[in-house]
N, C-alpha and C positions, 0 to 999 in steps of 0.2 A: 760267852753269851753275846748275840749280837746286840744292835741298835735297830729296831723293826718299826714300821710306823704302819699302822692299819685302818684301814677307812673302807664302809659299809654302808651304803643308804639305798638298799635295793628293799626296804620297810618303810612303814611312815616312820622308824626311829633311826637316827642318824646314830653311828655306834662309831667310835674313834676308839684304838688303844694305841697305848707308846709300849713296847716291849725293851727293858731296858737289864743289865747285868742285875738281877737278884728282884726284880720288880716289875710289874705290867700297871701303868696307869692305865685309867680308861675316863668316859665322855661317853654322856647317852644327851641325845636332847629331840626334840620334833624333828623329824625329815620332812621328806615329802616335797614341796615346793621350797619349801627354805631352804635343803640342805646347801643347794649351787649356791648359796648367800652366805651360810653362815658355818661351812665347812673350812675352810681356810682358816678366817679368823680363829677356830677353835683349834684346828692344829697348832697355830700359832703360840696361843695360849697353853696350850699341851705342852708342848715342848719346853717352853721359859718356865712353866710348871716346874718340869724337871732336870732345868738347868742343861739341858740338850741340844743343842747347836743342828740346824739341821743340815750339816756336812758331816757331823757323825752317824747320820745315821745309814745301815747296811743296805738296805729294801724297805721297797713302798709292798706293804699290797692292799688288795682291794677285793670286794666284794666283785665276784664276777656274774653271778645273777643265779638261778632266774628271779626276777621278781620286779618293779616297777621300771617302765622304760629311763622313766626320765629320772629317776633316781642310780639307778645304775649309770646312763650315760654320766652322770655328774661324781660319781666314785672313780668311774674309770677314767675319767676326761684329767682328774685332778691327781691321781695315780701317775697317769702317764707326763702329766705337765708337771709334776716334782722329779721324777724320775729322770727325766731325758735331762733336765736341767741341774740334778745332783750327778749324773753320768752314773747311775743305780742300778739296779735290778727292779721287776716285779715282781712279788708272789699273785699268784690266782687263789683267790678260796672260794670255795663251794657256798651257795648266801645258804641256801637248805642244809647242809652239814652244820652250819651255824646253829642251827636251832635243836641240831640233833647234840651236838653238844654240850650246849647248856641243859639241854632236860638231861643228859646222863649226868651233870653234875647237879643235877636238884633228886637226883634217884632213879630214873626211869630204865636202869638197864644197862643193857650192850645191843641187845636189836631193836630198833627204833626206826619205826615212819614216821618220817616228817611231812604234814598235810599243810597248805598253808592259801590261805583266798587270795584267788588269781583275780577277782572280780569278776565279772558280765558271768557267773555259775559254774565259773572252775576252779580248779585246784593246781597248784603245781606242789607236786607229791614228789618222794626219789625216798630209797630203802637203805640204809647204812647198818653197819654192824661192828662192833668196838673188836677189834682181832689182836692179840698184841701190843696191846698198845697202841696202837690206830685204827682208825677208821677206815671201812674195807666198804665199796660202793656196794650194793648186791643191786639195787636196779635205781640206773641215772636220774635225775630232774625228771619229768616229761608233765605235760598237760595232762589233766583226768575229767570228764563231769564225775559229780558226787556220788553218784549211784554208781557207775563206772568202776571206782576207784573202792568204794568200798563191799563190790564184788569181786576185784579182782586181789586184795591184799589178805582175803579170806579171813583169819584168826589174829591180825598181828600181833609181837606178841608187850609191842607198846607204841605209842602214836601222838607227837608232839607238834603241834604248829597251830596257828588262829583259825582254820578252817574246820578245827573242832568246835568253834564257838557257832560260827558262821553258818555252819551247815548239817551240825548237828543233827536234824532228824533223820539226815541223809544216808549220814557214815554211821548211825545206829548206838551198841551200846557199845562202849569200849572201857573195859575197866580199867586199863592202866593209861591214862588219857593224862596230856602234859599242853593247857590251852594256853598258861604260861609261862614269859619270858622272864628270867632272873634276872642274867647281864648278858646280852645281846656282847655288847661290847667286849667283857671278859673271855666269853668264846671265841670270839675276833681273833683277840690275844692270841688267845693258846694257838690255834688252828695257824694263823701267819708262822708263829714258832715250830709247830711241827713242818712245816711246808719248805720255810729255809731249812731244818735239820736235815730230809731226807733233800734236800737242796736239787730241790724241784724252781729255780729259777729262772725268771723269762725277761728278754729283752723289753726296755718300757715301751717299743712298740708295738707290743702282744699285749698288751692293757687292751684288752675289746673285752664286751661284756658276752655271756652267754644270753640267748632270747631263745627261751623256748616257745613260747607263740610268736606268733608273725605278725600278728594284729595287734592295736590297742584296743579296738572297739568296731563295733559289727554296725552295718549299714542299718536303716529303719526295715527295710525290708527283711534281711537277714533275724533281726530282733521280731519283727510281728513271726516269721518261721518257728523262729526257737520258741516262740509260745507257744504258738498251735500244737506245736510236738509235745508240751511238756504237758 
């Protein structure tokens, strides 16, 4: 078993785990604008937690997106600046598989949408399915509107992330609907551990986040358009 240290703030919650021989700590607390503040320090504390040195440990990884600019920058930024300075590895993990994994540990399956509020009325949605023992992409991250996305997923046949709250009238009825999170952080865990296993590792200067939009926010213009339309 290696020494895995994992860091996440592509949500407003900051999700840390320590993957350690026979045990996963973990750390949830507010993201968002604090996480660049108060991510360090709780590694710090993480670790002396569990009597961990951080020269033993194997790989950094990190939430690689989609989901908040500036929370991603700050996973990735702090990923890559342990990393090159432990002479490490990264793992990449999927921030959306993240969520598909905790609902399969709360019950919801093996095929799972994860929907999750992009803000200014999208979604960044992506289709996983539990194959073997892993998680098998069946369609990537990508941006949706609501309507959008809950025409083109048709039947699914379960569906977990905040934009079930969010947009609810939108995406309709869905009976097996997962709008919450258990431990953000314990999928963290598992997910970095299966990542070094099939030992899918990258240079800590491949620490970049994935962005699926190109924007953070739409001109006044663009925003009086999107009314008029909707």
């Amino acid at each position: 078993m290696p020494h895995l240290l994992a860091l996440d703030s592509s949500t407003d919650t900051m999700a840390l785990a320590l993957v350690t021989p026979g045990q996963t700590r973990v750390f949830e607390a507010a993201g968002g604008a604090q996480a660049s503040a108060r991510m360090l320090p709780e590694v710090k504390a993480l670790l002396a937690g569990a009597g961990v040195r951080m020269s033993e440990l194997d790989a950094i990884a990190f939430g690689q997106g989609p989901g908040a600019f500036t929370g991603l920058r700050t996973a990735c930024a702090v990923a890559q600046g342990l990393a090159f300075g432990l002479d490490k590895p990264v793992l990449a993990v999927d921030s959306l598989m993240l969520v598909a994994e905790d609902a399969r540990a709360q019950g919801a399956g093996d095929d799972i949408w994860v929907a999750m509020d992009a803000r200014i009325g999208e979604i960044y949605a992506a289709h996983y399915r539990w194959t073997d023992g892993a998680w098998a992409v069946v369609e990537a991250p990508a941006l949706y509107a609501p309507a959008v996305l809950a025409a083109h997923w048709g039947r699914p046949a379960a569906v977990a992330g905040t934009a079930l709250t969010e947009y609810a009238a939108a995406l309709g009825d869905l009976p097996n609907a997962w709008p919450q999170t258990r431990s953000r952080a314990a999928a963290l865990g598992a997910l970095a551990l299966a990542t070094w296993q099939r030992g899918d590792t990258r240079d800590a200067a491949e620490a970049l986040p994935v962005y699926v939009r190109d924007k953070v926010a739409l001109t006044t213009a663009e925003r009086e358009q999107k009314a008029a339309l909707s």
